[in-house]
SEVO-594497 format. One record per residue: x, y, z of N, C-alpha, C in turn. Coordinates in steps of 0.02 Angstrom, whole numbers, plus 50000, padded with zeros to 5 digits. Atoms other than C-alpha are relative to their C-alpha. Layout:
<atoms>
n_c1:n_c2:n_c3:ca_c1:ca_c2:ca_c3:c_c1:c_c2:c_c3
X:Y:Z:X:Y:Z:X:Y:Z;
...
</atoms>
This chain:
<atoms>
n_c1:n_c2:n_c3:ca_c1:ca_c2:ca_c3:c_c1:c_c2:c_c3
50020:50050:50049:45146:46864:51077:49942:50027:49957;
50043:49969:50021:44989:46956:51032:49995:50053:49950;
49969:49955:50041:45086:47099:50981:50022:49985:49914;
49993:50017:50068:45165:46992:50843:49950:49989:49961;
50059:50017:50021:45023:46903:50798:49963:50057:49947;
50018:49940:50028:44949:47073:50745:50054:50048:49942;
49970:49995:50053:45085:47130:50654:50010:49961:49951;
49999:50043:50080:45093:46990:50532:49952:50007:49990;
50072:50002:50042:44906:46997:50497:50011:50069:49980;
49984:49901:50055:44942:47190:50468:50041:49990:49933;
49963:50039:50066:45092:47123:50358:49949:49972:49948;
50066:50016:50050:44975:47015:50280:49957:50011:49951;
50048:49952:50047:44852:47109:50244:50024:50064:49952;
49976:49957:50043:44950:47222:50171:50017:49986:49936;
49970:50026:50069:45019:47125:50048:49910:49997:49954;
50067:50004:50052:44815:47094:49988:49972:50067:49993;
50023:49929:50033:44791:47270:49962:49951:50005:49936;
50010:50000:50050:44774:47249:49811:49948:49954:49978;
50038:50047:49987:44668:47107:49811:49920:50044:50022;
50067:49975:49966:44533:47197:49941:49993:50055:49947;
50032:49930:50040:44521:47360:49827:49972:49962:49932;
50006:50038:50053:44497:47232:49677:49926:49971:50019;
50089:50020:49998:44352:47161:49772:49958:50048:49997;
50032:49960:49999:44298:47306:49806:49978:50052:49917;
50019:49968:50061:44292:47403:49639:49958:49941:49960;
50047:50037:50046:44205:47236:49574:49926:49984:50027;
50064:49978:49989:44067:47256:49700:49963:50045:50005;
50032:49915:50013:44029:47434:49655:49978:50014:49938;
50025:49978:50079:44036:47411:49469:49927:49950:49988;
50056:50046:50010:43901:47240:49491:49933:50046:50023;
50018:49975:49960:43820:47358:49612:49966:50050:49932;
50017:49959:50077:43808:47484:49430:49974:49944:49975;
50045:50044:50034:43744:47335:49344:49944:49975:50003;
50067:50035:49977:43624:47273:49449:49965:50079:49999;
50054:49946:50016:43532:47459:49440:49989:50001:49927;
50017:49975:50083:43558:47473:49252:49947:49949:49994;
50054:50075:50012:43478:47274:49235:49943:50035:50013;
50070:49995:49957:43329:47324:49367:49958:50078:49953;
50053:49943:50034:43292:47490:49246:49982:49979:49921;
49995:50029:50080:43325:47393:49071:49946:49955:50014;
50085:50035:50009:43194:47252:49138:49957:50043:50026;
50045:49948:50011:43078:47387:49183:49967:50028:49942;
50027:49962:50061:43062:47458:49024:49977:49966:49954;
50004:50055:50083:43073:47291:48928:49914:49976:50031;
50070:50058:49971:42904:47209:49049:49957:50064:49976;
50040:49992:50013:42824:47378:49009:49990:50039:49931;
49997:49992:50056:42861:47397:48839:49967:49942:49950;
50012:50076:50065:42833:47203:48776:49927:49958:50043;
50034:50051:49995:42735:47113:48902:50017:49927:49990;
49972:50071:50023:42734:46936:48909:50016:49952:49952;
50005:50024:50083:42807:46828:48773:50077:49975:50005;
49908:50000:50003:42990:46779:48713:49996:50039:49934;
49976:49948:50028:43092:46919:48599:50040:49968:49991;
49919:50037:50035:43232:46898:48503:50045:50068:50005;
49930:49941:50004:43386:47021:48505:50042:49969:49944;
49940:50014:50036:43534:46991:48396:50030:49936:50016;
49946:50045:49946:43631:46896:48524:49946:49955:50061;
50016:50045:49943:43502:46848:48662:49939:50003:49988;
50067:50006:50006:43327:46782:48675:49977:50036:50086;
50007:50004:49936:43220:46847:48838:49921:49968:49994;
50086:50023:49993:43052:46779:48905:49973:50052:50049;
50039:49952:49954:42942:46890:48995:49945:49938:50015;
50067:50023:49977:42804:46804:49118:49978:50027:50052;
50040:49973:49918:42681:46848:49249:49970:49950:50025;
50044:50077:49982:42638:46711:49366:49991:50036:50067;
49995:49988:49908:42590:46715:49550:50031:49942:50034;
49949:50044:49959:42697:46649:49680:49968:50015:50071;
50017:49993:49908:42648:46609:49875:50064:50001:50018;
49946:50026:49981:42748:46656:49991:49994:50007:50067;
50002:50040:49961:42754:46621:50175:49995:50080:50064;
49979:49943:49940:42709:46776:50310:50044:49985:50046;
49972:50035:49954:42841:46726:50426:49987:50068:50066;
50044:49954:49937:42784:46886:50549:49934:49945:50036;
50069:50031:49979:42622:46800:50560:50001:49921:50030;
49990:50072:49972:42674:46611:50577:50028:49997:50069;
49989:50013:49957:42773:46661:50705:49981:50042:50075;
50044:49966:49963:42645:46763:50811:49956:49926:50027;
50062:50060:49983:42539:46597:50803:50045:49947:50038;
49959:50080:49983:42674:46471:50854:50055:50013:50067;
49967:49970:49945:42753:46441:51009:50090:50026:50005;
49933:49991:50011:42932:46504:51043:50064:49939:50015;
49971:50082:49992:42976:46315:51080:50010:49975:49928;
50004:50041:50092:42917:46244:50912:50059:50063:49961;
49948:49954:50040:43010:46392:50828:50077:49997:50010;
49922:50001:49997:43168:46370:50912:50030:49898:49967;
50012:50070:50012:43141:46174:50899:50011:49988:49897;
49979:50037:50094:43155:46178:50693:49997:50078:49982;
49955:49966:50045:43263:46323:50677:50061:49943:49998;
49936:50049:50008:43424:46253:50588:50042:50070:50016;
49946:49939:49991:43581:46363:50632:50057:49978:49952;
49958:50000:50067:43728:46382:50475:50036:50020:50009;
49935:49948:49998:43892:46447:50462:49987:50059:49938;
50016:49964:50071:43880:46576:50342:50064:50046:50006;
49925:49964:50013:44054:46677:50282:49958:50054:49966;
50017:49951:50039:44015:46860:50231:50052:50062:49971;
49971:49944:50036:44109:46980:50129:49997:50060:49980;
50042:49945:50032:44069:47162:50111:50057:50052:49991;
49951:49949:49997:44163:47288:50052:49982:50082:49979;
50022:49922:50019:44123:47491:50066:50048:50033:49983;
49952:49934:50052:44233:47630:49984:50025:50032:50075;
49950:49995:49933:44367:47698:50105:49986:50083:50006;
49983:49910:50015:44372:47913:50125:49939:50032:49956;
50031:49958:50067:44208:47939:50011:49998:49982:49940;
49951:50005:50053:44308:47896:49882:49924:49969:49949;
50059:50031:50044:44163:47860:49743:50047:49957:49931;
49951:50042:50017:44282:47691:49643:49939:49976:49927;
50049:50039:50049:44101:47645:49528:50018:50040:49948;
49986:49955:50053:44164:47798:49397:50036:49959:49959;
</atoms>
């Protein structure tokens, strides 16, 4: 029974081939985008400074503010491992990742 079982999800999956390489080449090229973005705002915060700009097509704002944000190392050095477990919440969370098969470099 097991046996089958496994062959239809092989089946299956076979048929989404095409599908998984599709996710995959679209999280390799975002993967290119999100570096280009992170070097394009680089250049723009230390080129302009804060302010709003105009482009052709898009406006941006540049700001510098400060933000707190929460040592959680440290909070939970101070607090007991009761209270901590006591108001953690637990989530389902679904994850998706997809790496390049053989090497194969797919972001070109």
């Amino acid at each position: 029974m097991a046996n089958n079982r496994k062959t239809g999800l092989l089946q299956y999956t076979s048929n989404l081939r095409p599908s998984i390489d599709a996710f995959g080449v679209l999280c390799a090229q975002i993967a290119e985008l999100e570096t280009q973005k992170k070097t394009l705002r680089e250049a723009l915060i230390g080129a302009l400074g804060d302010g709003a700009f105009e482009g052709d097509r898009y406006r941006i704002t540049i700001s510098t503010t400060d933000r707190d944000t929460l040592d959680m190392e440290a909070v939970r050095a101070k607090l007991s491992r009761q209270f901590i477990a006591a108001n953690t919440r637990t989530t389902e969370v679904t994850t998706v990742k997809a790496t390049a098969r053989n090497a194969i470099n797919v972001a070109a």
